[in-house]
C-alpha positions in Angstrom: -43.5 46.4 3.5 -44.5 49.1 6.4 -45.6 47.6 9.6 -49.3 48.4 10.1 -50.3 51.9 11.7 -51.7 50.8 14.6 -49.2 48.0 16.0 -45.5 48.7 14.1 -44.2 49.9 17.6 -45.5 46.3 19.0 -41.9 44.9 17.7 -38.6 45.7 16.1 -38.0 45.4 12.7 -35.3 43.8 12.5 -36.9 40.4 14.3 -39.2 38.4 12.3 -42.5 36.7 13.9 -40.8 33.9 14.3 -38.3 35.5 16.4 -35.6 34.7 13.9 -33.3 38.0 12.8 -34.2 39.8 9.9 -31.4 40.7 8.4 -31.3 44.3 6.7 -30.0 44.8 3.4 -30.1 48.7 3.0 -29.7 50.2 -0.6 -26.6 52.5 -1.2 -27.0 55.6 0.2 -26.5 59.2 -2.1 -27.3 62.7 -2.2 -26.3 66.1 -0.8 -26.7 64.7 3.0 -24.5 61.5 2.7 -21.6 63.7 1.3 -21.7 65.7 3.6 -21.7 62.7 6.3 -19.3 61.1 4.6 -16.8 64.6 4.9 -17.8 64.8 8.6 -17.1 60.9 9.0 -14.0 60.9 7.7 -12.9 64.1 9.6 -14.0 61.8 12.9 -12.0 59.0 11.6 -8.9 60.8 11.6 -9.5 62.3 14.9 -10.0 59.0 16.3 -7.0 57.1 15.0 -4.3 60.2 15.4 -5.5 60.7 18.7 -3.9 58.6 20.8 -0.5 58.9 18.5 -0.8 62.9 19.0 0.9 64.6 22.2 0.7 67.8 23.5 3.5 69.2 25.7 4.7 65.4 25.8 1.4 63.9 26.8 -1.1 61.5 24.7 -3.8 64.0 23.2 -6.8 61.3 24.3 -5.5 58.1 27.1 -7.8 56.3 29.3 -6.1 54.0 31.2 -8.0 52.3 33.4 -5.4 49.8 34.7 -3.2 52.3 35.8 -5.8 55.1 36.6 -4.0 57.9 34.0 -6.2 59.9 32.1 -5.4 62.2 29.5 -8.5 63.8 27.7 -6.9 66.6 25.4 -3.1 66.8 26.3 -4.5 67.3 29.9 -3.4 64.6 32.2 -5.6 63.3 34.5 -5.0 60.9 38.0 -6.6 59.6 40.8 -6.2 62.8 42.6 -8.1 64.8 39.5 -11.2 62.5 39.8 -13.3 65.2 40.5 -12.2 67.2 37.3 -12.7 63.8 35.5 -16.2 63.2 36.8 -17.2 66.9 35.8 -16.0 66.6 32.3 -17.8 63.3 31.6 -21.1 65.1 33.1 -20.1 67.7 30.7 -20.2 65.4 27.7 -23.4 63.8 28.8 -25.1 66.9 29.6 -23.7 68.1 26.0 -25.4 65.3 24.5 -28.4 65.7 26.5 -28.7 69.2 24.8 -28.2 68.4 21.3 -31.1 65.7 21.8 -33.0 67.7 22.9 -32.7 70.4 20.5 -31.7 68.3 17.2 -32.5 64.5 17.9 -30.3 61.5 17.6 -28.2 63.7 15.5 -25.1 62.4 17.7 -25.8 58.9 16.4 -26.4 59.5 12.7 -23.3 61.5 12.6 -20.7 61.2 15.1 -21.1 57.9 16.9 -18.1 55.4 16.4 -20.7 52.8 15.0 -22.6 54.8 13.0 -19.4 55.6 11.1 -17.5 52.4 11.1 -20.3 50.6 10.2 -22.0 52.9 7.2 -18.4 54.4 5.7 -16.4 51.7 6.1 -17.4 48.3 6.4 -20.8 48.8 4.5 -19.3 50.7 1.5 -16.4 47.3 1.2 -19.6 45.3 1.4 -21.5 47.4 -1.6 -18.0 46.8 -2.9 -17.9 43.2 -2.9 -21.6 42.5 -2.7 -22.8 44.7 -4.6 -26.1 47.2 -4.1 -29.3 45.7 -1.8 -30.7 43.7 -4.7 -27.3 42.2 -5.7 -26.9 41.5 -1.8 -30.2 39.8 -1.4 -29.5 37.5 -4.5 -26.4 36.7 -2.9 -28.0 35.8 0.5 -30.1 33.3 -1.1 -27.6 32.2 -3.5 -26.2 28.6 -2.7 -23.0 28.3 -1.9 -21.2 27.7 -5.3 -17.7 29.4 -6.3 -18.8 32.9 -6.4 -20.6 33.1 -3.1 -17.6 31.7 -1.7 -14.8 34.1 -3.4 -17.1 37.0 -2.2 -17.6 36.2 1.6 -14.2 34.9 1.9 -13.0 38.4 0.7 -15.1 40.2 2.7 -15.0 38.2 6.2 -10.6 39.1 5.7 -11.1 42.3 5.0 -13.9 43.0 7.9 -11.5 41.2 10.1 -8.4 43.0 8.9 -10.0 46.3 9.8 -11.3 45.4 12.7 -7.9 44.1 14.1 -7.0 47.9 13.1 -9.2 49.2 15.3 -8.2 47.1 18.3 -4.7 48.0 18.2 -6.1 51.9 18.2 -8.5 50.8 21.1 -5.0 49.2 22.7 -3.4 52.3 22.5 -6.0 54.3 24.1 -6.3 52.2 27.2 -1.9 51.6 27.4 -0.4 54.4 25.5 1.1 54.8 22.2 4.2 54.5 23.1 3.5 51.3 24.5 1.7 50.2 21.9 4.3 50.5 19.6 7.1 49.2 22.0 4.7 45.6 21.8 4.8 45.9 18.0 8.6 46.4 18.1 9.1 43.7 20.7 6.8 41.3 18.7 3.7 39.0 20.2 5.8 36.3 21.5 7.0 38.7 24.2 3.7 40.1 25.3 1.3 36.8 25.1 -1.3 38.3 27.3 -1.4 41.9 25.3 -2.1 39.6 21.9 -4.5 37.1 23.8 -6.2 41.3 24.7 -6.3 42.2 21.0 -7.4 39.4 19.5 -10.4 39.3 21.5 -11.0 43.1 20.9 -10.5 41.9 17.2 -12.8 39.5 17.7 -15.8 41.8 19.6 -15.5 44.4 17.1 -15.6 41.9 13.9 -18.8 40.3 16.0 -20.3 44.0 15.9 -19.5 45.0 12.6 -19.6 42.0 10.8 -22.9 40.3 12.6 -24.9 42.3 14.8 -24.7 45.3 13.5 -27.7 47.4 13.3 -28.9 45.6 16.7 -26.3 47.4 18.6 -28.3 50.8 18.1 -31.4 48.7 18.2 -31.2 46.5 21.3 -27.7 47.3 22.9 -27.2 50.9 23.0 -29.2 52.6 25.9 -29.2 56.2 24.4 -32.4 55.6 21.6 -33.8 54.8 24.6 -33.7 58.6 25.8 -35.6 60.4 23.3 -38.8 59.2 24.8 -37.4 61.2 27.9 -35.4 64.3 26.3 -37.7 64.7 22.6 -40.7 66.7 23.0 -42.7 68.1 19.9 -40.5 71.1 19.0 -37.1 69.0 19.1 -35.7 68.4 15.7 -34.9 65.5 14.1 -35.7 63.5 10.8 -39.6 63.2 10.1 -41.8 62.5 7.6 -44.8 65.9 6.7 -47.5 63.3 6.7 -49.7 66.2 6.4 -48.5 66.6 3.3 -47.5 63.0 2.3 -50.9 61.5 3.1 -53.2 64.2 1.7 -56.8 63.2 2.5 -57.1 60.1 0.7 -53.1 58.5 2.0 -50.8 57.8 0.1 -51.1 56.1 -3.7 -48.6 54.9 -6.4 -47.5 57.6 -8.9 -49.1 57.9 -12.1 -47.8 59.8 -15.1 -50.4 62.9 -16.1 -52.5 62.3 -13.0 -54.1 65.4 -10.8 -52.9 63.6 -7.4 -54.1 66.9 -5.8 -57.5 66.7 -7.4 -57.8 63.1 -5.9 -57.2 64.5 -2.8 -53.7 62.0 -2.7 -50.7 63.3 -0.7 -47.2 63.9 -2.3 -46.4 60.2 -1.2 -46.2 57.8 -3.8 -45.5 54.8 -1.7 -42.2 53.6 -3.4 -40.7 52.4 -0.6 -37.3 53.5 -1.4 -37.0 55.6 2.5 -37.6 52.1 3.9 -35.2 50.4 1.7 -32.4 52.7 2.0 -33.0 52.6 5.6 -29.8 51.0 8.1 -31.9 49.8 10.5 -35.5 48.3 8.5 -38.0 51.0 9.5 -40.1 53.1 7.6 -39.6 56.3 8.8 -43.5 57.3 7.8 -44.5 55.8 11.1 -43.2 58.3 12.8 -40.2 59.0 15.0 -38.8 55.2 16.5 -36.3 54.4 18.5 -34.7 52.2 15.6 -34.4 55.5 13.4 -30.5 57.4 14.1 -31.1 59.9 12.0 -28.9 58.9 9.4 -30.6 61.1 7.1 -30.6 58.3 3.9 -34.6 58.8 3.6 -34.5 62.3 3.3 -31.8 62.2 0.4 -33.5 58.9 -0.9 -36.7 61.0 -0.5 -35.6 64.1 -2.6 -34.3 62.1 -5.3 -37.6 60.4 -5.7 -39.9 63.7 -5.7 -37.1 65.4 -7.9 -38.0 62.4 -10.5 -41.9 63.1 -10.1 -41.3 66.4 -10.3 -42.8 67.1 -7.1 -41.4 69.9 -4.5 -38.9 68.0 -1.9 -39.1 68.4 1.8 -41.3 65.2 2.3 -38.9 63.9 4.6 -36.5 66.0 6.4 -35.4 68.0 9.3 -38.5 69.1 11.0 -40.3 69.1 14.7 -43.5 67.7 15.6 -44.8 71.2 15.6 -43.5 72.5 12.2 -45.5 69.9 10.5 -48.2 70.2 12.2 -48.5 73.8 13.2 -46.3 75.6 10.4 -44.1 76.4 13.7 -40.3 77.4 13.5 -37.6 75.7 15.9 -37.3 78.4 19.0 -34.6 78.1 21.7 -37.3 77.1 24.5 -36.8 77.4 28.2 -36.1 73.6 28.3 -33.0 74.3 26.1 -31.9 77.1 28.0 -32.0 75.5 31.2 -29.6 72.9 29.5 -27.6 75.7 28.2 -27.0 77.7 31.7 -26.0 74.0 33.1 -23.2 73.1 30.2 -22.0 76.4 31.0 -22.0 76.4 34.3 -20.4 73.5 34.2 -17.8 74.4 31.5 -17.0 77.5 34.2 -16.2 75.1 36.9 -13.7 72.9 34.9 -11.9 75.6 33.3 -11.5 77.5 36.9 -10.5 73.8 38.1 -7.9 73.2 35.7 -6.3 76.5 36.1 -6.1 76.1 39.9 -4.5 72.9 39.7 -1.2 72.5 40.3 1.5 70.8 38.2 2.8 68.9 41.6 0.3 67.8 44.0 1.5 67.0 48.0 -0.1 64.9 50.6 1.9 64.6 53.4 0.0 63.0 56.2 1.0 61.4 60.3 2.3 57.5 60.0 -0.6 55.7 61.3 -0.6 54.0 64.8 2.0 56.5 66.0 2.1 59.4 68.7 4.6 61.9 69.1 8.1 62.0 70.8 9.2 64.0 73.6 12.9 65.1 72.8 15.2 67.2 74.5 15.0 71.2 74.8 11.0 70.8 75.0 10.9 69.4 71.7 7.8 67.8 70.4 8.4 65.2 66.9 6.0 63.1 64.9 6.5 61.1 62.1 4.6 61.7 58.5 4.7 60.3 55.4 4.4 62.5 52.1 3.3 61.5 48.6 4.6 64.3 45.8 2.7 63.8 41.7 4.5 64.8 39.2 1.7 65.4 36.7 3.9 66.8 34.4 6.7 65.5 31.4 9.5 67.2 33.1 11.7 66.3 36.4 10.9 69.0 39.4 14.5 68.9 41.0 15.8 69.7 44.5 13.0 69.2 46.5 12.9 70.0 49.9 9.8 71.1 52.4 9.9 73.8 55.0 7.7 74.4 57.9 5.7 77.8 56.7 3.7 77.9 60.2 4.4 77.4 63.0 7.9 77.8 63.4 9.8 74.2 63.1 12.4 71.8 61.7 11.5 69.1 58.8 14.4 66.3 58.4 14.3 63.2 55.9 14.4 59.9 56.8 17.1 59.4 53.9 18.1 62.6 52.1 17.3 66.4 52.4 16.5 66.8 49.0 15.4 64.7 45.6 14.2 65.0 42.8 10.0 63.8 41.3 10.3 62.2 38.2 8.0 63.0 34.8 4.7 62.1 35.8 6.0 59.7 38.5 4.9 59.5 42.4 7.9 60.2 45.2 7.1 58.7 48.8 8.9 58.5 51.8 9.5 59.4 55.5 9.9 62.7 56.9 9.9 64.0 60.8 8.8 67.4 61.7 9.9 68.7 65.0 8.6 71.3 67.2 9.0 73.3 70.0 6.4 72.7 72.6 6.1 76.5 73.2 4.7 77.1 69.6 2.1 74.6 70.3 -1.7 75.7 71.0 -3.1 72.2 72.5 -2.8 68.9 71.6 -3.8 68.6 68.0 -2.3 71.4 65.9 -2.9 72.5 62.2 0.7 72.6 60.0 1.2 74.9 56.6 3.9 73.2 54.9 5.7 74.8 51.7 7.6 72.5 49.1 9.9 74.1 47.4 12.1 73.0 44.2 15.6 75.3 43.9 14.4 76.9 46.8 11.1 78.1 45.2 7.8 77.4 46.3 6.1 75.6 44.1 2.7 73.9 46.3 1.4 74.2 50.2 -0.2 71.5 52.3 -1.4 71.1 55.3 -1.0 68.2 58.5 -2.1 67.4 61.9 0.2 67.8 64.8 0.0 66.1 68.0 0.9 67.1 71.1 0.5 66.2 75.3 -2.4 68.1 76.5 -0.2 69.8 79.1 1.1 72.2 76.2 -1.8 74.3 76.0 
C-alpha cells in the first residue's frame, strides 16, 4: 500500500521498518510507452556493444583507457596532451544532462542509462521469463525450496551470470582496446591470469548489481536523483500524477460499475494500485515527484490501460509539470533553459574550434635540465634539448627532421638526422641547437622551431635559449 501523505518521504521504499530490504517485485510492463523504450533500448544496446569493436580511420569509435591515458571518444583520439579537449567534452555531457533535467526530468535514467536498460530489458524480461509475472514471482519467493524453486533460480542465477560476464568483456574492451581484447581471447586465460582475475571480478560486480541490488543502485548509489531537488523547478517536465484530477474533492475511491463518481465529488482515481505495482523501484508515483521515481514511464502506460478499462479519459499520469496541473500552463523554454542552452553551445563552439586546431603531431622540445650552454669555436653558442614528437594518428609520419625557423641556427641529432614517429607512438631523444652569439639578444632567448616530414612543415614549437649575458 501507499506510504501515508504526510511522512512517505521520511524513508525509502524499498527498506522495511525493520531496516530489512524490501524486495520489489514489479508487474510486467506494456503499452505504447514501453515499446517505444524498448526500440530506444535496444538501439542503445547495440551502440554500446559495437562501440568499442567499431573504428573510424583506424581508431576505436569509444576507448577510455585509463592505464595508459588513450582516449578515444568517437574515432577522435584523445592523450595526455588533449586533456583540456577531454575535460571540455565531459563538462559538455554533464552540462547536456543538466539541461535535459531541467527541461524533461530524469528522462536520462528512464531511457538511456546503462542500468535502466540492462536491468528492465534484459535481465528483468529473462526473469518474467523464468519466474513468471509479479504474482507468479512473489509465490515463488515464499515458496520453499522444493524441485521447482530450485530448477528456476538455478536457470536464472546462469543465465544472469552469463550475461553479465558478457558485459565485462565489453567493459574490458573499453578500458584495453578491442584488439586487445580479442588478442586475450585468442591467446586463452592461462596466458593473461591477471586480465581473467579483472573480468571475473567485473563479472562478479555487475551480476552483484543486476542480480541483487538492483533498484538500490538508483535508489541509494547513484548521485544524480539526488539533483532534481537542485535542477527541477515547477515548469520542468517529468512523470506526474493530475491529482487535481485524480483526487476530485472527496480523494480517491474504488470503482464502481454505473456509479456518478463526478456527482460524488470522487476524482478519476480508483485506487487500484496497479501504478505502484508496475513500479521498478516500490513508489507510488501519486505522492508526488521522489527521488526513487526514473521516469520509466510504466505508471503512465499501466495508468491508461486502467482508465481505458473504466472508460474514463487517460492522462491521469503522464508527462506534465508542476504548473500544467495546477495552472492549465504549457511547457515554455524559460530563461533558466536558455541560460543552459547559450552554455552547451558555447561550449560545443570551443571543442569543435579545439579539435580543428589540433594538430595530428604534437612537439615539445624543451632545454635538458641541470645544463647551461657551451661556448664553441667561431662565437658559437650550443645547448642541449630534448624533444618528444605524438603521433596521434594510425599512420607513420616519415623523415623527420627540425629546422631552426628563427633565429638563424643549426639543429644536429644526438643519433640520426632524420626518423620516422610511429602510428600513434611517442619519439624521444636528444638534439643540440647551435647558435651564433651575434643573433642572440641577451641571455635567455625565445626559439621558433619547424618540424618538417619530406621536407614539409608539418607543426612549430617553441624553446628557451641561453646565453652569457655579455651577448646583449
Amino acid at each position: 500500500m501507499a506510504q501515508d501523505q504526510d511522512n512517505f518521504r521520511d524513508s525509502i521504499g524499498t527498506i522495511k521498518e525493520d531496516g530489512k530490504r524490501a524486495w520489489v517485485f514489479p508487474k510486467k510492463p506494456s503499452g505504447k510507452l514501453y515499446e517505444y523504450r524498448k526500440y530506444v533500448s535496444y538501439v542503445l544496446l547495440t551502440f554500446l556493444i559495437a562501440s568499442p569493436f567499431v573504428k573510424i580511420n583506424g581508431n576505436q569509435f569509444l576507448m577510455f583507457n585509463v592505464l595508459e591515458r588513450r582516449f578515444n571518444i568517437f574515432g577522435f583520439p584523445f592523450y595526455p596532451q588533449d586533456f583540456h579537449l577531454f575535460v571540455i567534452s565531459m563538462i559538455i555531457g554533464v552540462v547536456f544532462i543538466a539541461l535535459f533535467t531541467v527541461a524533461f526530468g530524469r528522462i536520462f535514467c528512464g531511457w538511456m542509462c546503462p542500468q535502466t536498460i540492462f536491468m528492465e530489458m534484459v535481465f528483468r524480461r529473462i526473469e518474467y521469463w523464468i519466474d513468471g509475472d509479479r504474482g507468479a514471482q512473489i509465490r515463488l519467493d515464499r515458496q520453499e525450496w522444493d524441485a521447482e524453486k530450485i530448477r528456476k533460480r538455478v536457470l536464472k542465477w546462469i543465465i544472469f551470470f552469463i550475461i553479465s560476464y558478457i558485459i565485462a568483456n565489453v567493459f574490458l574492451a573499453y578500458l584495453i582496446g578491442s584488439d586487445r581484447l580479442i588478442q586475450y581471447v585468442t591467446d586463452g586465460p592461462g596466458q593473461h591470469v591477471s586480465t581473467m582475475v579483472s573480468l571475473l571480478i567485473f563479472t562478479a560486480v555487475f551480476y552483484f548489481i543486476f542480480a541483487w541490488f538492483r533498484e538500490q543502485v538508483c535508489i541509494i548509489a547513484c548521485p544524480y536523483g539526488r539533483m532534481q531537488g537542485v535542477l527541477l523547478d515547477n515548469k520542468s517536465i517529468v512523470v506526474a500524477y493530475d491529482y487535481k484530477r485524480g483526487e476530485g474533492e472527496n480523494g480517491r475511491k474504488k470503482w464502481r460499475k454505473n456509479e456518478d463518481r463526478e456527482a460524488l465529488g470522487h476524482g478519476d482515481c480508483i485506487d487500484c494500485f496497479q501504478c505502484v505495482n508496475v513500479c521498478p523501484t516500490g513508489i507510488d508515483i501519486r505522492n508526488g515527484t521522489q527521488l526513487e521515481c526514473i521516469n520509466c514511464t510504466a505508471c503512465i502506460d499501466e495508468c491508461d490501460s486502467i482508465m481505458e478499462k473504466v472508460d474514463l479519459p487517460k492522462g491521469l499520469i503522464r508527462y506534465a509539470s508542476e504548473d500544467e496541473i495546477t495552472k492549465k500552463e504549457k511547457f515554455k523554454f524559460t530563461p533558466r533553459l536558455k541560460g543552459y542552452t547559450a552554455v552547451l553551445v558555447i561550449l560545443t563552439g570551443v571543442l569543435v574550434g579545439m579539435m580543428f586546431l589540433r594538430n595530428d603531431l604534437e612537439a615539445n622540445i624543451l632545454r635538458l635540465p641541470g645544463q647551461l650552454y657551451e661556448h664553441k669555436e667561431g662565437n658559437i653558442i650550443s645547448n642541449v634539448f630534448t624533444y618528444k614528437l605524438l603521433n596521434k594518428t594510425t599512420k607513420s609520419v616519415d623523415n623527420v627532421h627540425f629546422e631552426l625557423i628563427s633565429p638563424k641556427g643549426e639543429i644536429k641529432l644526438v643519433r640520426t638526422d632524420n626518423f620516422d614517429v610511429q602510428p600513434e607512438a611517442l619519439a624521444e631523444g636528444t638534439l643540440f641547437i647551435e647558435i651564433n652569439a651575434s643573433a642572440l639578444s641577451g641571455d635567455k632567448n625565445d626559439l621558433k622551431i619547424g618540424v618538417y616530414s619530406n621536407d614539409k612543415l608539418i607543426e612549430t614549437t617553441t624553446a628557451r635559449f641561453l646565453a652569457p649575458r655579455s651577448y646583449k
